[in-house]
N, C-alpha and C positions, 0 to 999 in steps of 0.2 A: 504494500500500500504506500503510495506517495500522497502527501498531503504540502500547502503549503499554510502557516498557521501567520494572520496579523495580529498583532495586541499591540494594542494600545495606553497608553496612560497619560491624559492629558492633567495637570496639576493648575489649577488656579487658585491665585494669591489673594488675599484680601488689601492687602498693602503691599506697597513696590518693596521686590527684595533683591538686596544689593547684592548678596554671594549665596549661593549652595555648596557644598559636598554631595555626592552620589555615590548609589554600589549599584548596581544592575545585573541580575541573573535572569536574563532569558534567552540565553543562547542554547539550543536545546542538545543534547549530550549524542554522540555518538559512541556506542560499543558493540557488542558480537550480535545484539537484534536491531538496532537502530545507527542510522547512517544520516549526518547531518549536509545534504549536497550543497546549500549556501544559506547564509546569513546576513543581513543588512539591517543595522542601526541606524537612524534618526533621531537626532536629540534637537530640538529647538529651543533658547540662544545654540546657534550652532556651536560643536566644541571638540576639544578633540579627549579620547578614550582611551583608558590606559588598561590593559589586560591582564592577570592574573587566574591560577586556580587554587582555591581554597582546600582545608585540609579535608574537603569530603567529595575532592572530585570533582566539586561546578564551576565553571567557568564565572569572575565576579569582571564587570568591567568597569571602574569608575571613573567620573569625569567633575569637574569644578570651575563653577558660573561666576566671573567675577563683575561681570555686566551686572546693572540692576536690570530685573524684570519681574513680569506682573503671570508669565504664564510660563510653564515647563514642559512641554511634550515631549515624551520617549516613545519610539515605534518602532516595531521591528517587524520585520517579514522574514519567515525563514522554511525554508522546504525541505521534508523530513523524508527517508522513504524508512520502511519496519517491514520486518517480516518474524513474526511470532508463531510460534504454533500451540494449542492448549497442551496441558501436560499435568499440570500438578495434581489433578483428581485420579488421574492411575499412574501415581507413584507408588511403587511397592516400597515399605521401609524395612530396609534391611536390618540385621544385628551388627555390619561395618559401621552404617547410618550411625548406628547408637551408639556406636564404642567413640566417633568422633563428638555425638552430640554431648556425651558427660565426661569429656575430655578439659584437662584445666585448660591446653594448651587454646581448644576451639574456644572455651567462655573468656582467656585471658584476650582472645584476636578482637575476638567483638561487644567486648566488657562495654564502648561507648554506646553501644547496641540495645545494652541490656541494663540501663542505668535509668532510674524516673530522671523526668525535665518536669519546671513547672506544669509547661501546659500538657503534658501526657502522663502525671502523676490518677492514679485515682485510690480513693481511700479503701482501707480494709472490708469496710462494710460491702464496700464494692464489689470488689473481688469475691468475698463471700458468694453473693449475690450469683456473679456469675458461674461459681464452682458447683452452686446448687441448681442452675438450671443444666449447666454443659457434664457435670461430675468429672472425675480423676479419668484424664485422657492420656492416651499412652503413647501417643509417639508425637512429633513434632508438625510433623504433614496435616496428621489430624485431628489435633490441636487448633492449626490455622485454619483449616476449613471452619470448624465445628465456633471458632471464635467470626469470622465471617459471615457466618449466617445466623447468629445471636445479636451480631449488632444489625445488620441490614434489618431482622424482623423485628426487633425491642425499638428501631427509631422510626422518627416520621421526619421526612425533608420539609424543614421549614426555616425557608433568609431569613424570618424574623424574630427567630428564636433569640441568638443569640450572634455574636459579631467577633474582630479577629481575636480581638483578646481573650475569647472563653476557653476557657480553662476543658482538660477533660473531664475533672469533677463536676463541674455543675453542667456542663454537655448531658454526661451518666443520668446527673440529676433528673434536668429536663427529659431525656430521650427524644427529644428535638435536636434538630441543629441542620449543617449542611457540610460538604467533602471534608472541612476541613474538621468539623468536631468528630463524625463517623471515623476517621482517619488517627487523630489523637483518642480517642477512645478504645480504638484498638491494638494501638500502639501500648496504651497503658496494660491492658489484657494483658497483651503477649509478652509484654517485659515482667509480668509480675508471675508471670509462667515459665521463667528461664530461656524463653525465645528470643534470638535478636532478632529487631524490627528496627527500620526506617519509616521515616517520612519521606513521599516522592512528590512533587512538584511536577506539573504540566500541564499539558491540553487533552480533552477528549473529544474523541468525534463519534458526534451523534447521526449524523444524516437525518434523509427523511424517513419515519414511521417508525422511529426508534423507543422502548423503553429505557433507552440510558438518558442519567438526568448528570448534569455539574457542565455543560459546554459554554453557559454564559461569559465566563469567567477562566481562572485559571482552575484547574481543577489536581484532587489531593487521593491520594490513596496511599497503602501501603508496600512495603519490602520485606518479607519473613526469609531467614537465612536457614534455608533448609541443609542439613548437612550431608557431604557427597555431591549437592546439586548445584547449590547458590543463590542467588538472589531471586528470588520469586514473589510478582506481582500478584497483589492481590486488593479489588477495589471493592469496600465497604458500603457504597454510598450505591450502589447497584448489585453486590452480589453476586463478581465478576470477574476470575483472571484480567489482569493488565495486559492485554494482548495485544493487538495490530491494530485498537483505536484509539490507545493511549501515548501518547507523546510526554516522553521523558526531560524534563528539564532540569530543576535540581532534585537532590538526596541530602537529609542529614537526619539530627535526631529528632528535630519537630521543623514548625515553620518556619522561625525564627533562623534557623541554619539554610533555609531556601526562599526567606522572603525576595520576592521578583523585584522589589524598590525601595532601597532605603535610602534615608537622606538624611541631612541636617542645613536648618537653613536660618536667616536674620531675618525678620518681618510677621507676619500677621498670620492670621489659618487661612489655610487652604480648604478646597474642595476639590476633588479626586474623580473623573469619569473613568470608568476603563471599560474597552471594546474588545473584545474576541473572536476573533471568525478563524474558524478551521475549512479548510476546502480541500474535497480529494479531488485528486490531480491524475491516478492512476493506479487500477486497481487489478493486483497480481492475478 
């Protein structure tokens, strides 16, 4: 599948602001399923970008406005091709599987993996909670299904639940939210289960006549590090392998490690549009 994905983020100021700082993550990743064939920024005051990758992989690129100005547009177009194929529902798990998965040396690899963040902490009462619906599951493959399809059926997709700052505790709480609390939610699961888990950053594509929901926007799912296998996608927020309509952007421990725009600036509040369009361009 080739796709080519616009985002936008148009930033308007309340008052004239004479400098910014930026970090920018949306260049989207290429590795052994995903192939990055071009990428093009646009930053309005026009400027120039400095490139770097961060300790988890993402490409960060930042830039600094010493112009005053009243409005900040970053856009990027960039054309992605994937080729995924499903797998992790008939993985057999082996006793090799096991012998790596209760290995110091596997939990010392991915110990950042397997650590609470704020926002992917959730409390004891929690976990309870969910050991008495799912009970003592015994291998890690099916573990992750079995935590996948407890958060997809206990939530309801709702923007207005909650916003970026919510926590996965009160996400739990609610059992509302949208990709990005489905996603920290799960993450809190699996870390409190000895699983390493990521946060993934990127686009989904929905096309027409689809039950998949998060394309508005940037959209969030997880990374469960299955042992022997590797990194295997898995999206909460539909109940879904991360297969050939998910476009990978960044990874880290929550969002915070893959937020798409950050900045620091002198002046007044802003207000924030952002536009997403995903388009297939060509399909295998």
């Amino acid at each position: 599948m080739k796709y080519q994905i616009e985002h936008t983020n148009d930033f308007t100021y309340e008052t004239m602001v004479d400098q910014s700082l930026n970090r920018i993550r949306l260049k989207p990743r290429t590795d052994e399923c995903q192939r990055l064939l071009s990428y093009t920024p646009t930053i309005e005051p026009v400027t120039l970008t400095k490139e770097n990758t961060d300790i988890w992989g993402n490409t960060v690129e930042s830039f600094f406005i010493a112009e005053p100005h009243q409005r900040l547009l970053v856009k990027t177009t960039s054309v992605v091709s994937i080729q995924k194929s499903p797998f992790v529902r008939m993985v057999q798990y082996t006793p090799e599987m096991e012998t790596i998965f209760k290995s110091d040396l596997f939990r010392s690899h991915y110990l950042a993996y397997l650590a609470d963040t704020a926002p992917t902490y959730i409390r004891p009462d929690q976990k309870e909670e969910v050991k008495r619906e799912l009970g003592d599951l015994s291998n890690p493959v099916e573990c992750a299904l079995s935590v996948l399809d407890f958060v997809y059926s206990r939530f309801s997709y709702d923007p207005e639940a909650t916003n970026v700052s919510t926590s996965a505790v009160d996400a739990f709480d609610l059992k509302r939210g949208v990709c990005q609390d489905y996603a920290n939610v799960m993450l809190g699961i699996l870390r409190a289960k000895g699983l390493p888990a990521r946060y993934v950053s990127g686009y989904l594509y929905v096309g027409e006549n689809s039950a998949l929901v998060g394309d508005a926007a940037t959209h969030a799912w997880v990374e469960v590090m299955i042992p022997g296998i590797g990194w295997v996608g898995l999206d909460p927020t539909n109940n879904v392998e991360a297969l050939e309509q998910h476009i990978r952007v960044g990874v880290g421990r929550d969002y915070e490690d893959t937020s798409p725009v950050q900045g620091v600036y002198r002046g007044g509040q802003h207000t924030l549009d952002v536009k997403v369009s995903v388009q297939l361009l060509e399909q295998h």
